[in-house]
N, C-alpha and C positions, 0 to 999 in steps of 0.2 A: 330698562324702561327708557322710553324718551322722552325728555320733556318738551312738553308746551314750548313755541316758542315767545310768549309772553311770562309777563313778571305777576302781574293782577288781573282779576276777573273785571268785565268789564260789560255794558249793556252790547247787545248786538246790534250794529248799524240799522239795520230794519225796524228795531224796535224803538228809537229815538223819537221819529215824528208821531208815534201812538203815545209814547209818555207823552210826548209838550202836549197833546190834545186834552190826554187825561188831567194834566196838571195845570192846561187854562183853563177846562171844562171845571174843575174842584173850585179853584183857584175865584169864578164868576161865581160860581153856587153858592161859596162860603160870603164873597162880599155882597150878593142879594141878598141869604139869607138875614146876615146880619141888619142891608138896609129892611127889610120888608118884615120881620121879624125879630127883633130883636135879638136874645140871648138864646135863640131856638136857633144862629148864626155858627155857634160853638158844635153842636150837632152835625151837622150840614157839613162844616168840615173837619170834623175827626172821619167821618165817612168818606170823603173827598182826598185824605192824607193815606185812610188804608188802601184804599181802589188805587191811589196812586204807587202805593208800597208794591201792592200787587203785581202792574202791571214792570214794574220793573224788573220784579223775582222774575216774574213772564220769559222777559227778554233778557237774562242772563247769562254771558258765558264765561260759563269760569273757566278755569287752568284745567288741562287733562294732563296725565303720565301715560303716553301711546307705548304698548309694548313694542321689543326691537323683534321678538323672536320669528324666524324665517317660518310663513307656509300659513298663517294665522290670518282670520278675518276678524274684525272688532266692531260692536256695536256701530251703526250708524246714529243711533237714537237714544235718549234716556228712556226709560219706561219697563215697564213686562211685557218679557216673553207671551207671546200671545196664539203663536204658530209656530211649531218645528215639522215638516213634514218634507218631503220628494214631489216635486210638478216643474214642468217645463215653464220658463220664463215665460212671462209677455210677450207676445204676440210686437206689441210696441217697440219691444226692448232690439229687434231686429236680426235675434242668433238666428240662426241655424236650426233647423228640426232635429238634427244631429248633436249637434251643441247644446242647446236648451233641453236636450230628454233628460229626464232622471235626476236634477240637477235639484241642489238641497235647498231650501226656503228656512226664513227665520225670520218669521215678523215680530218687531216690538211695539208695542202700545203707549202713544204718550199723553199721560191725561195735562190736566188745565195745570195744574203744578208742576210739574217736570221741566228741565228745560229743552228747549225745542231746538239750539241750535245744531243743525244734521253734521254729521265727520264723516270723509271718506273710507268706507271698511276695509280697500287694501287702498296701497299706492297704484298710479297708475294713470295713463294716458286715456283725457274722454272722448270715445269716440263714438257718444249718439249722447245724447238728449232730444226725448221724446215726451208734449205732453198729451195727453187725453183725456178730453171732456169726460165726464160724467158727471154721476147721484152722491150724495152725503148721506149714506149708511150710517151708522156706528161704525168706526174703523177697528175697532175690537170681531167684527162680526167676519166671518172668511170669505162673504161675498164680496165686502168693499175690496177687495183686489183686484177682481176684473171688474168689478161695476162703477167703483167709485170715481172721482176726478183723481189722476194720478198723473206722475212726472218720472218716467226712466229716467237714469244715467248708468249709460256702461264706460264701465272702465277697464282698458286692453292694457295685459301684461305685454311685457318686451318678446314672449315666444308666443303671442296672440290671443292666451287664455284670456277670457273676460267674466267679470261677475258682473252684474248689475244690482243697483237698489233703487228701488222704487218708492217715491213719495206721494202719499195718498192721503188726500183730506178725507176728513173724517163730519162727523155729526152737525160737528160746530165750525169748522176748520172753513174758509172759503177762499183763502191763498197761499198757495204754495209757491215758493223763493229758491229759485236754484241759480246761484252765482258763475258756479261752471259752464262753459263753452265747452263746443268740438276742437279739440285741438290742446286744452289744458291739461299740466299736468299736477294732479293730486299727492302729495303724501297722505302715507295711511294715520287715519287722525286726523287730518285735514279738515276746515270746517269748509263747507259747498255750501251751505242753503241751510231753512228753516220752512218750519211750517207754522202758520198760525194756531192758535186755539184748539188743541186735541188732536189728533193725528196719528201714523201710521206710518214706521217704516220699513218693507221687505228686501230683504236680502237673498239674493240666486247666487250659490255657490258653484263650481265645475262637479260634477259627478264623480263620488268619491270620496267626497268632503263631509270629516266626522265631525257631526255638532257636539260644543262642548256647552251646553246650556238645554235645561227644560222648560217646555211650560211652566210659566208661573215665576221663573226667576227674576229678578230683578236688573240689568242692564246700565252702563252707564257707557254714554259715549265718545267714542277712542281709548276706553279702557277696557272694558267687558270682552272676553276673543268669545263668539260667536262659534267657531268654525276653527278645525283644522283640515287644508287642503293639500293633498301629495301633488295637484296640479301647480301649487302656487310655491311652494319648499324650492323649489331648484333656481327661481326666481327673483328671489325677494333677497338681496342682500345686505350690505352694512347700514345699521338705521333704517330698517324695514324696507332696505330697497327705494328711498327716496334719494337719497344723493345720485344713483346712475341715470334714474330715470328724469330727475330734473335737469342735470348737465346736459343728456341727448336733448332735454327742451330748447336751455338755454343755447346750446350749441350745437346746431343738428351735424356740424360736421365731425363731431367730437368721436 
């Protein structure tokens, strides 16, 4: 396994200016109600103290242990399994008709408790972010795939293979956060992006790729291996393939 490169869990950048609002919004409510109400002041914020507990668990990202093992995809998301099935990527997403046939799908479900922040499922250099409008479905529902607001990122192995994962608000969700650029390069584990408020994240593997996960399991992300791929085994080397592919970053003439 490899670890995290942090020591403690920590809120995620994004979720910072929603706590302060939560915790001045508590913060006014407890000292009105105390002036306008008296001892009905004390009520007011013990509810203002848990909303704000809440929204921190929200935005939490703890330490993962990302597996090293070569050929392996790992959750993008916390949540359950909510889709394993065979369909051609997104239209969005940019592959190839050729590329995208037959290619393996795993969507996880992430309800209001879960944490939201997204990990890259391999390593790998992004070469599309794509987003597209849409509807707030339920993201549990198999139409919010093509119908719903979603956010491609593919990510290109070093002999071209690419998976993509796609992020999809959901019911409640109304922004989607992807920190990645074209041109970045991910370790697998990696944290890219988050979604607000319940959400949805699918994963297109290369054809061939044996899921190692049912409906209904449970997921954790940059832990959980998704997928095993014979396209992605020849590729992936020490430390899940992130040392070679970050140094060609760092140094393209390397």
């Amino acid at each position: 396994m490899q670890n995290d490169e942090r020591k403690y869990p920590v809120v995620a950048r994004e979720g910072w200016p929603i706590v302060a609002v939560f915790v001045l919004s508590a913060a006014l409510a407890t000292w009105g109600g105390f002036s306008w109400f008296g001892g009905v002041g004390w009520v007011i914020g013990v509810i203002g103290l848990v909303l704000c507990a809440w929204c921190v668990w929200f935005f939490r990202d703890p330490i993962r242990e990302v597996p090293r093992d070569a050929g392996v995809v790992v959750s993008p998301a916390d949540g359950v399994v909510c889709a394993v099935d065979r369909v051609s990527a997104p239209k969005d997403a940019g592959l190839s008709d050729e590329e995208s046939r037959g290619m393996l799908r795993v969507c996880v479900f992430m309800n209001v408790f879960n944490v939201h922040v997204n990990r890259a499922p391999v390593a790998g250099r992004v070469v599309g972010v794509k987003h597209a409008p849409g509807r707030f479905f339920n993201a549990s529902l198999d139409k919010a795939s093509a119908e719903n607001e979603r956010l491609s990122l593919v990510l290109e192995q070093e002999d071209g293979t690419r998976v993509v994962a796609v992020q999809i608000a959901g019911l409640i969700a109304r922004r989607i956060v992807c920190r990645a650029r074209v041109g970045d390069v991910l370790d697998r584990g990696g944290r890219y992006g988050l979604i607000r408020f319940g959400s949805r994240v699918d994963v297109h593997i290369p054809a061939g790729a044996e899921a190692m996960v049912r409906v209904g399991d449970r997921a954790i992300a940059g832990e959980t291996v998704l997928a095993r791929s014979p396209a992605l085994s020849s590729i992936v080397g020490e430390g899940g393939g992130d040392r070679s592919l970050r140094a060609e970053a760092e140094d393209p003439d390397a």
